[in-house]
NUBAKOL-935127 format. One record per residue: x, y, z of N, C-alpha, C in turn. Coordinates in pm, whole numbers, plus 32768, in hexadecimal, padded with zeros to 4 digits. Example, Ala and Ser with C-alpha at 12.3 -4.5 7.8 and 13.67 -1.06 7.14 Angstrom:
BEGIN
85277DC7830C84CE7E3E830C85287EB6830C
85057F1F82C485577F9682CA850A80038313
END
This chain:
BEGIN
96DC6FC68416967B6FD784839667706B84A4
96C170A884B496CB714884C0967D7191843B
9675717783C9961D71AB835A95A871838382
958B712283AA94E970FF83C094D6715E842D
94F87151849894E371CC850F94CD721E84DD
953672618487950C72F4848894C9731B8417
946F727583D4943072B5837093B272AB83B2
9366725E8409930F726E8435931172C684C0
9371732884E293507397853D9354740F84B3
93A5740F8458937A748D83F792D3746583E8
92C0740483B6920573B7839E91D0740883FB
91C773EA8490918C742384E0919A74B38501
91FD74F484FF920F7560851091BB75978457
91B1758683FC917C75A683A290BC75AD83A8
90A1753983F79012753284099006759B847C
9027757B84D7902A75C685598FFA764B851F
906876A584F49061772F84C38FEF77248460
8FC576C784168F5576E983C18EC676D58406
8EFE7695848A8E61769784DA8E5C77178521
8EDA776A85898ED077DC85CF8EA378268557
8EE2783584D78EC878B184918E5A78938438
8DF07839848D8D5A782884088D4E77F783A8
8DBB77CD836E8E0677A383028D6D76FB82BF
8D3876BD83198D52766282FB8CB77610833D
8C6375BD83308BCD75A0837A8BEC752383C9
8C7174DA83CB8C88747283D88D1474508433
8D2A73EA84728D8F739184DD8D65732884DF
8E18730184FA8E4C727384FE8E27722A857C
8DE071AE852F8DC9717585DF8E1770E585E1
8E7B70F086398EF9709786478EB870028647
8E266FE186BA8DDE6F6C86CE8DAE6F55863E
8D586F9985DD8D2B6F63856E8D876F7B850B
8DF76F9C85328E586FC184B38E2570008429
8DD3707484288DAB70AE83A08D7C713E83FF
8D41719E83868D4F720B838C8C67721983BB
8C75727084148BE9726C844D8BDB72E7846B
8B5F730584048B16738D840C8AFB73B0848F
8B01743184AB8AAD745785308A6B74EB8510
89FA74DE854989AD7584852789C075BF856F
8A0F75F085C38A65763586278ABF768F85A5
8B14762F85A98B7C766385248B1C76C384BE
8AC2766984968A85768384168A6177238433
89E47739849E89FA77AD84D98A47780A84D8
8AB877F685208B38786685558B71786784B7
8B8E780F84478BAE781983C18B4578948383
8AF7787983898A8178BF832C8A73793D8388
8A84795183D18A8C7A0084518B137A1B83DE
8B9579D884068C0B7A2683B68BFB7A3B8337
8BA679FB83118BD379F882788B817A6D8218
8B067AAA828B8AC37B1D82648B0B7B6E82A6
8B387B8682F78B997BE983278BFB7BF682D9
8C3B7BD082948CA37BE082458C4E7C0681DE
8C0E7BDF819F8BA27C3481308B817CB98163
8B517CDF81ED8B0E7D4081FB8BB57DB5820D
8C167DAC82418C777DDA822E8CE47E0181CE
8CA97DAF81588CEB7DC780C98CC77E5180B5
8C647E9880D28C327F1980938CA17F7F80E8
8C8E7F81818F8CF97FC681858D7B7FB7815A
8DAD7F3C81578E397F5281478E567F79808E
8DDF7F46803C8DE77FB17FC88DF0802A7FEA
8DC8806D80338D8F810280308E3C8110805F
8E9680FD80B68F15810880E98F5580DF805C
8F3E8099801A8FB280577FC38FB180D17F40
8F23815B7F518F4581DD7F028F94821E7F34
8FB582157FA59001827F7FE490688271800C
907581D68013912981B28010918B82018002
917C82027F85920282777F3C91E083017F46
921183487F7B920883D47F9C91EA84037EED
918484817EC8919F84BA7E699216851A7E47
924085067DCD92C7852A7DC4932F85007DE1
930184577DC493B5844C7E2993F983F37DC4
93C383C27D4F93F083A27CCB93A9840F7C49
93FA83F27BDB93F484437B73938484097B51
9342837E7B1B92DF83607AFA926E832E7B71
926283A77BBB91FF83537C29916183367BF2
911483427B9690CC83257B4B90C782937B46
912082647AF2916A81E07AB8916D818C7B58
918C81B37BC491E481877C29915B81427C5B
9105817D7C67908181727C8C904480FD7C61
903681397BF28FCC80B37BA49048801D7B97
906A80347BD390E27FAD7BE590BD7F727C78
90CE7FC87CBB90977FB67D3890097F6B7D5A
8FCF7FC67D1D8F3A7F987D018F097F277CEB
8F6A7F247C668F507E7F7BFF8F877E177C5B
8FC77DFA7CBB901A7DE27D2A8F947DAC7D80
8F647E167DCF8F037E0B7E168E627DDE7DE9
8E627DE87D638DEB7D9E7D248DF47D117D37
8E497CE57CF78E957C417CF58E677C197D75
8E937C2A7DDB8E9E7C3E7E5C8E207C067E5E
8DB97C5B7E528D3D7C377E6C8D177BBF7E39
8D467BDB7D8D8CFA7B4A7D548D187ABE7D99
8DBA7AB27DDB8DE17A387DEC8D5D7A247E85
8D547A6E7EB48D067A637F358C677A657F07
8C4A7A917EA78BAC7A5A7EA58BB479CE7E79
8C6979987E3D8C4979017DE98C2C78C47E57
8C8F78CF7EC88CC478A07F2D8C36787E7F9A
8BF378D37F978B7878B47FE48B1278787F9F
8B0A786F7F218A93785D7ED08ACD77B17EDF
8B6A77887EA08B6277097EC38B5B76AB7F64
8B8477087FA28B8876DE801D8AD676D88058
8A867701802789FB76D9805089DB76857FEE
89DF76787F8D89B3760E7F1C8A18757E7F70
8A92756D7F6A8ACE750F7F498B3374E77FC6
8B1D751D803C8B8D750380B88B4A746280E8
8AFB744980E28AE673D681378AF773638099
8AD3738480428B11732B7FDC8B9972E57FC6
8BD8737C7FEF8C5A73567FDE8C9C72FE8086
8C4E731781008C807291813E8C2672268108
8BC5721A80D38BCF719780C78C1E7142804A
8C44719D800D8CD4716C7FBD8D2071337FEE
8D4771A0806D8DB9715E80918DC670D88120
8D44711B81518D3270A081AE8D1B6FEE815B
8CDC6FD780E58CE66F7680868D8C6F74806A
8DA96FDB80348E546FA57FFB8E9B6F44809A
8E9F6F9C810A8ECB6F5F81848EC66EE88183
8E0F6EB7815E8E136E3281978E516DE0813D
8E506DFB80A48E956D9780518F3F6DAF804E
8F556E0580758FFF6E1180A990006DBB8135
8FAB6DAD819E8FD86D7E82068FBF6CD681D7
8F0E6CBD81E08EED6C3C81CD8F056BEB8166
8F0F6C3280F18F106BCF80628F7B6BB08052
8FD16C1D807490836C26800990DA6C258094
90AD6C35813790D86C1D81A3915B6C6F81A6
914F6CE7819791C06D3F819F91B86D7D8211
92266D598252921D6DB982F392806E3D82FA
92D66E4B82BA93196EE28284931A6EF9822D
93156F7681E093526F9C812F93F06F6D8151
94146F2380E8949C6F0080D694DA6F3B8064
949E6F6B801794DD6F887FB0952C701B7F94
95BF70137F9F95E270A87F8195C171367F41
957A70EB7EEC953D71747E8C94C671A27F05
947971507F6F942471797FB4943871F67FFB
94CD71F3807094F8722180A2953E729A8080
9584727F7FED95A273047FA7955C737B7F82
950673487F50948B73AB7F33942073C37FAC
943173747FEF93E973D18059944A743280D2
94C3743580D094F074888107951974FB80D9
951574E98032951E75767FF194AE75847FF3
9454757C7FDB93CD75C87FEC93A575FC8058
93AD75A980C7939076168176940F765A8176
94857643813194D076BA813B949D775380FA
946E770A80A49453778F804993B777F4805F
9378779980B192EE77B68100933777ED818E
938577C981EA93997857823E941578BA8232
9439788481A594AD790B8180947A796C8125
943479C6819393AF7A178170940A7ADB81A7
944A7B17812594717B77814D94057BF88137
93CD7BD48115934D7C41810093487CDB8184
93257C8E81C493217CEE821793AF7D54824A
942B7D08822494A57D55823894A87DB681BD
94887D98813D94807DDE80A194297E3B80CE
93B67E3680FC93397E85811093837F0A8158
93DE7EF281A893D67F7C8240946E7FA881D7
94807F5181A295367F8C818795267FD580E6
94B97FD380CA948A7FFF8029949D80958043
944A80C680CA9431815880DA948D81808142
94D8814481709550816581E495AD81D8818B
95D4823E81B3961782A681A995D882E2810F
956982EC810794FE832980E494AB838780F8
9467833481A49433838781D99426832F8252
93D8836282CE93D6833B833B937D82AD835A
93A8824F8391936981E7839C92C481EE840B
927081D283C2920981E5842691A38140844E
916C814884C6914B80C284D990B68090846C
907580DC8407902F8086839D90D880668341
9123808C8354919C801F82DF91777FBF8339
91937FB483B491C77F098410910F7EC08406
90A17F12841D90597ED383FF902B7E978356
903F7EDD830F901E7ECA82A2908F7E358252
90FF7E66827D91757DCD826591287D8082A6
910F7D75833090E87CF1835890797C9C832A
900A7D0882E38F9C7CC7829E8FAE7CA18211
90357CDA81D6904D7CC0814490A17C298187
90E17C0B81BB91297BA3821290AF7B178210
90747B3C8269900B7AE882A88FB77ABA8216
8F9B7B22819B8F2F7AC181448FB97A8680E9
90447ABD80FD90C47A5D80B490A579B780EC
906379CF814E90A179498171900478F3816C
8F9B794B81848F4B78F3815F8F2778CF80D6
8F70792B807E8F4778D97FDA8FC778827FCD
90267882802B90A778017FF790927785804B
903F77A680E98FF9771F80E88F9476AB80A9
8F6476FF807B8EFC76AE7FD58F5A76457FAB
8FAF76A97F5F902C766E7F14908276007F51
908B763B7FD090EB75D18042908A752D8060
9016755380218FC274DE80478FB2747F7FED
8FC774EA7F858FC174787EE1901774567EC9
90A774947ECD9135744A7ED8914673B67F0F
90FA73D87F9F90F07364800C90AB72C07FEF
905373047FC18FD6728D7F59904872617EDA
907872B77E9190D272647E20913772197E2D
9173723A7EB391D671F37EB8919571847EFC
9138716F7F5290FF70ED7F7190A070A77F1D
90A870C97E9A905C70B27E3890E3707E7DCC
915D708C7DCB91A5705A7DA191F570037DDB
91D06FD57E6D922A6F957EE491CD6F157EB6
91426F0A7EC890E66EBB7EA990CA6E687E05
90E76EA57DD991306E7A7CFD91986E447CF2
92066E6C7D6C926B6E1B7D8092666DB97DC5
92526D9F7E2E92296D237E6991D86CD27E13
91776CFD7DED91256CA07DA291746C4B7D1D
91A86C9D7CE391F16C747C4D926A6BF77C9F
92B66BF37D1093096BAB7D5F92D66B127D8F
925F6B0F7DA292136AA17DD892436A227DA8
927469BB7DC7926D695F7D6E91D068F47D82
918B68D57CF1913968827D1F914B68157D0E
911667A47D3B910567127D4690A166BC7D07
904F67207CC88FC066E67C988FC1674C7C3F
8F4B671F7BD68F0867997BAB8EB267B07BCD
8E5867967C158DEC67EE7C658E4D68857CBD
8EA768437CE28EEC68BA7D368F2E690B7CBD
8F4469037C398F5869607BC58EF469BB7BB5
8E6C69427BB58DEB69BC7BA38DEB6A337BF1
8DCE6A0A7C8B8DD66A6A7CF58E276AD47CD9
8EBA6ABC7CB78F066AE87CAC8F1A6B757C75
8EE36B347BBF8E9B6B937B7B8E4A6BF27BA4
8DE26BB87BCD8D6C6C0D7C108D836C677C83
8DD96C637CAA8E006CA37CFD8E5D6D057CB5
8EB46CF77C6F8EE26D747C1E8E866DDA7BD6
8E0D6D877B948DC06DD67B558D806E107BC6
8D596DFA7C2D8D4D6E3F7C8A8D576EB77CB8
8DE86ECF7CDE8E3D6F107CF08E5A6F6F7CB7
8E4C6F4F7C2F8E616FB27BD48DC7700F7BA7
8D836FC47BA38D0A70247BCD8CEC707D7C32
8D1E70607CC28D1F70CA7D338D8071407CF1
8E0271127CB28E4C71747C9E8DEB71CF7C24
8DC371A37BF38D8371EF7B968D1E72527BC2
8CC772177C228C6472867C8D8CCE72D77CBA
8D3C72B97D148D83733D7D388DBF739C7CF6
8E0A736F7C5C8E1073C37BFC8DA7745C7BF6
8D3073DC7BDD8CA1744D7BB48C9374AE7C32
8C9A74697CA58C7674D57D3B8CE6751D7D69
8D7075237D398D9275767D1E8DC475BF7CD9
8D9F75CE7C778DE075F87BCE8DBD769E7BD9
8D4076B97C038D4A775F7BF08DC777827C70
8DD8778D7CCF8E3A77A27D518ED2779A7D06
8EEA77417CA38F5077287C6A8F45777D7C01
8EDC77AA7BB78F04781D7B608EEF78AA7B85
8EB8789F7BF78E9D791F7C258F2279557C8F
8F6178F37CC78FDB79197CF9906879017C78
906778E67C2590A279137BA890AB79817B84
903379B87B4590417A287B1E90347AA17B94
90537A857C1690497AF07C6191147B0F7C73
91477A837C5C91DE7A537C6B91F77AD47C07
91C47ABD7B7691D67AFD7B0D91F87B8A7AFE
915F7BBB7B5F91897C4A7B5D919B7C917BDC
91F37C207C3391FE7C567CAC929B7C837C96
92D97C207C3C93687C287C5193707C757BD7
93307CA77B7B932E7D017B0293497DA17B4B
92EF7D9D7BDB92D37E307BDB93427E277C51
936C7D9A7CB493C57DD47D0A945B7E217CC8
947D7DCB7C4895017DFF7BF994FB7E9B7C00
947C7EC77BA194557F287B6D946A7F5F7BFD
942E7F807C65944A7FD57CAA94BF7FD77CE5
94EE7F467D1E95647F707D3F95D67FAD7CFE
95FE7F917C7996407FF37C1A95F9808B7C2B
958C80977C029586811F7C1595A581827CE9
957981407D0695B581567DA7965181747DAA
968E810C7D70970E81087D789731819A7D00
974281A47CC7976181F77C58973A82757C9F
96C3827F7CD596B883367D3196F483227DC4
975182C37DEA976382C27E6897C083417E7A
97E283917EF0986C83F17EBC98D983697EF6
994883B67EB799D2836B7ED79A0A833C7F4C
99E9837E7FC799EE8361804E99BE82D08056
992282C17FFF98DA8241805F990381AA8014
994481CF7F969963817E7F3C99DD80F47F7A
9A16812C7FC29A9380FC7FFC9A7380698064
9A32807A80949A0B8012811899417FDC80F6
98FE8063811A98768025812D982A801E808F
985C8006801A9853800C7FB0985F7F517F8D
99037F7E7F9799297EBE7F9498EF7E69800F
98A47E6A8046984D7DFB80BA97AD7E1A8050
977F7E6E803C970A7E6C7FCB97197E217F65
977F7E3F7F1397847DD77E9797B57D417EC8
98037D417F1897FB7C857F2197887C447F76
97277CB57FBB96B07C5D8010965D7C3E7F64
964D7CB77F1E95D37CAF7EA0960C7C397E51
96BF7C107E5296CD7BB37DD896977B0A7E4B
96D47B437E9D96997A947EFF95E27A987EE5
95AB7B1A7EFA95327AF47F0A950A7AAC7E6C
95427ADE7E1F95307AAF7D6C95387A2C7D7F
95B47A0D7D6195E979817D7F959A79197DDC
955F796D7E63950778E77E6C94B678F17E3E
9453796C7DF893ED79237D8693E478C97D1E
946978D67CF3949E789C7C4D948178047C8A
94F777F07D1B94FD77727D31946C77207D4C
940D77587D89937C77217D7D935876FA7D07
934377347C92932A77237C1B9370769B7BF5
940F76927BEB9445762B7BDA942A75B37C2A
93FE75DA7CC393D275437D03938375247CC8
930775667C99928075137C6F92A174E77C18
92E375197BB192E974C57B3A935F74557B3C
93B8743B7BB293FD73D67BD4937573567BCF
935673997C5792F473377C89928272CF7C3F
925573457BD8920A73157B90921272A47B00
929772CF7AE292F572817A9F932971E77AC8
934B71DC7B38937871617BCD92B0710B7B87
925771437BBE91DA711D7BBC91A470E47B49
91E871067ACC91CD70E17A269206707E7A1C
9294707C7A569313700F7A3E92D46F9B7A93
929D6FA97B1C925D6F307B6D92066F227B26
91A76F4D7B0A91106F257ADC910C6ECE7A4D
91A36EDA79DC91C06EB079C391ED6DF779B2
922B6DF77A1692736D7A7A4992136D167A57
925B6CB87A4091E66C3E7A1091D26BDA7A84
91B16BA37AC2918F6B7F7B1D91DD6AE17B34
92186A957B7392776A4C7B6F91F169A87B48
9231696B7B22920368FD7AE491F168777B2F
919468357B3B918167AE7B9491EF672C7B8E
921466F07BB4926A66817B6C91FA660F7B5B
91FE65EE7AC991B165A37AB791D364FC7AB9
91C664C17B2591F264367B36919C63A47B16
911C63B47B2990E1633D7ACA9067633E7A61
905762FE7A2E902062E879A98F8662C379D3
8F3262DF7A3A8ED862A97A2C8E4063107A04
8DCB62EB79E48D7C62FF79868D61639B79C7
8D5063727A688D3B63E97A808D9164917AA1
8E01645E7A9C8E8664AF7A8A8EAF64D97A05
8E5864A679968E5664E379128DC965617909
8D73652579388CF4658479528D3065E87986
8D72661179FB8D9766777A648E1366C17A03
8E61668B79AE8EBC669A79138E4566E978BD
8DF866EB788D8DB066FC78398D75677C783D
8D34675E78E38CF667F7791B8D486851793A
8DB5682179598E3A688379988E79691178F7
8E6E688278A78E8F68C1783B8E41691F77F1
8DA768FA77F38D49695777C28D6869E2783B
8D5D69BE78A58D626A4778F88DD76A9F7905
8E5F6A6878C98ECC6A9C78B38E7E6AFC782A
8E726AB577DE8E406B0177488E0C6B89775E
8DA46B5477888D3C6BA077D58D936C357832
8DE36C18787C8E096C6378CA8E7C6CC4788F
8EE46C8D780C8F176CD777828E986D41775F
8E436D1B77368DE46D6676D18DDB6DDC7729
8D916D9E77A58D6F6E38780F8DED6E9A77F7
8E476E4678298EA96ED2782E8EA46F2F77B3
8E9A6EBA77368EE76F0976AC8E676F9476CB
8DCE6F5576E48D816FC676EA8D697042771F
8DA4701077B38D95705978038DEF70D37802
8E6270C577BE8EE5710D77AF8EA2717C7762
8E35716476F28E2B71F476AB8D69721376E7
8D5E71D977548CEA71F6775A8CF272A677DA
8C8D72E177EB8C977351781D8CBF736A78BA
8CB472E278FE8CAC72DC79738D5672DF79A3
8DA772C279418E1D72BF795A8E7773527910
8E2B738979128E4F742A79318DFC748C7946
8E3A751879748E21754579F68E0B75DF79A9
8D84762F798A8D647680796D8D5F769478CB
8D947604788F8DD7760978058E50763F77E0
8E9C765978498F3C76A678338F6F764B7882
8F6B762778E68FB875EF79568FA275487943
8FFD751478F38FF97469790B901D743F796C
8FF273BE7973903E73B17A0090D0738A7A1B
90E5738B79B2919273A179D591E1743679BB
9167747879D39190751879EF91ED755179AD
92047534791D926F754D78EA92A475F278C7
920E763678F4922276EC78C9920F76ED7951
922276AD79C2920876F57A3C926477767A2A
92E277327A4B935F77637A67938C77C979F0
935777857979935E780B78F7933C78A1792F
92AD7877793C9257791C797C928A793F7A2B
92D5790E7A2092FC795A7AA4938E79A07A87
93C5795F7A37945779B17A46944E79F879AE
93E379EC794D93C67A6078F193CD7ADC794B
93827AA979BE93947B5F7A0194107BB079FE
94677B517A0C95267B9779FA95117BF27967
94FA7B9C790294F67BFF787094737C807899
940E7C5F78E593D07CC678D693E27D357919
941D7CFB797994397D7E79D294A87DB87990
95267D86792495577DC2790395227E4278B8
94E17DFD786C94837E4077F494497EC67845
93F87EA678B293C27F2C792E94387F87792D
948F7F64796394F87FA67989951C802F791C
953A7FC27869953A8033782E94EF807D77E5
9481804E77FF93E480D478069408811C783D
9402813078CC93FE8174793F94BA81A77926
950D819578F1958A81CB78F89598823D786F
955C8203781A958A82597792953882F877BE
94C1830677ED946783697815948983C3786C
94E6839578C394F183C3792A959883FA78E3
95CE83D7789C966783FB7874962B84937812
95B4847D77AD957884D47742956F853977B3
952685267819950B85A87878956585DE78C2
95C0858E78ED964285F9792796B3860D78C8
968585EE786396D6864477D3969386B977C4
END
């Protein structure tokens, strides 16, 4: 009883913050139980969401001047890292708006449909299932264990003097952290009730075969919505990939090089609180990567599962007919899958299947690459103070 509580106050406290912070065109209305647009939201969404566009320019223009000149051997190099950093940046936020006007009200009515066949069809009044609860508490864990802004002020701390564009500029690198991991926090949300719903369904026992048909049809269903959400959000999922990629490529890279010109004084105390915030902040990227492709995996294995079988108790003419059709639509419902499995809709940019199996590859490749950075940027810098 206590997991349900506090999974639907994390729920709310998760929407909540995505309605104060613009996040979002839409709320829960407790009387109709589903999710209801309002142009209020839509409004105050679309004000933030050009404001954060129109503010990207300065906080590029700050993100040249970050690093004092001269304060690494390759500040050249240091730069265009930075840069490439702050490009990304952008791209995930033009995806981020481009789908969010194309596809926000699509995606409730995804989910307001999934609701009703989780509430009315399959009559589920809580997620029961452990894997539900697991994965969604590592994931809002990992959505507000957001050190960014502590890395940001502690990067240039005994450097040089802290000035308030650092505290403003963290808070806006902060603020679009969290609005490109609410995307994410939303599609997580949809899969796992997209695998709560494959499970229930595959559990059913029927009594008839008419209630097999339904049954069916309702999986194929199901699995078609999942397939629209795949598609509506597949760029957001590769576009926050490869930002994972070369975010944690260039944080290594700098933090090794930071560390390596620190003098010996700072090495002792405010050195070691830098490297274990940058390895936690790693680590919860890696671990994102690995949820989705948990998740998505859980979703193959249900979608899978065969749907439980009628008991068939008498012999009469028309209980062979309802045998007959049951069986053609079983057939029928084999074939789809075998098709559907290599058809395009069931992956995601052409790299990303949906059982995400390179999510998690291309995110912790960044470990080898940043090694690789490291000894670019180390052998050059050893040639020159030789």
């Amino acid at each position: 009883m206590r997991g349900r509580r506090l999974y639907h106050l994390a729920l709310s406290t998760w929407l909540g913050q995505c309605q104060v912070l613009g996040f979002c065109s839409h709320y829960y209305n407790r009387k109709r139980r589903c999710l209801v647009h309002s142009r209020w939201l839509q409004a105050y969404h679309w004000f933030l969401m050009a404001a954060t566009l129109v503010f990207h320019y300065p906080y590029w223009k700050y993100a040249m001047v970050y690093f004092e000149k001269g304060t690494f051997r390759r500040q050249d190099f240091i730069m265009q890292v930075s840069e490439g950093s702050v490009m990304l940046n952008l791209l995930t936020l033009i995806i981020h708006a481009v789908l969010t006007v194309l596809y926000e009200r699509k995606v409730g009515e995804i989910y307001n449909e999934l609701a009703r066949i989780l509430r009315k069809d399959l009559r589920q009044k809580e997620p029961t299932a452990s894997f539900y609860y697991i994965v969604f508490f590592a994931k809002f864990h990992n959505y507000l264990h957001n050190f960014n802004f502590a890395l940001g002020v502690l990067m240039v701390l005994g450097m040089r003097t802290i000035r308030w564009a650092d505290i403003f500029a963290n808070i806006y690198f902060v603020y679009i952290c969290l609005s490109r991991e609410s995307v994410i926090f939303c599609y997580v949300l949809l899969l796992l009730d997209f695998g709560e719903a494959l499970r229930l369904n595959s559990q059913q026992e029927q009594d008839s075969y008419g209630g097999v048909l339904r049954q069916l049809q309702r999986q194929e269903r199901l699995k078609t919505m999942l397939r629209q959400v795949h598609r509506i959000f597949g760029w957001q999922v590769a576009g926050n990939m490869m930002f994972y990629l070369y975010f944690n490529m260039a944080t290594i890279y700098l933090g090794y090089t930071f560390m390596s010109q620190q003098p010996e004084a700072m090495r002792l105390g405010l050195s070691h609180i830098k490297i274990l915030l940058t390895a936690i902040g790693i680590v919860v990227m890696l671990s994102d990567g690995l949820i989705l492709q948990i998740i998505c995996e859980y979703l193959l294995f249900q979608g899978n599962r065969l749907c439980s079988s009628p008991k068939f108790k008498e012999q009469e003419e028309q209980n062979k007919q309802d045998f007959i059709a049951a069986q053609r639509q079983w057939e029928m419902s084999v074939l789809r899958r075998a098709i559907t499995r290599a058809r395009p809709e069931n992956q995601v940019l052409g790299m990303f299947r949906m059982d995400m199996q390179c999510a998690f590859a291309l995110i912790s490749s960044s470990l080898s690459y940043g090694v690789i950075i490291i000894q670019l940027g180390y052998l050059p810098s050893v040639n020159m103070h030789n």
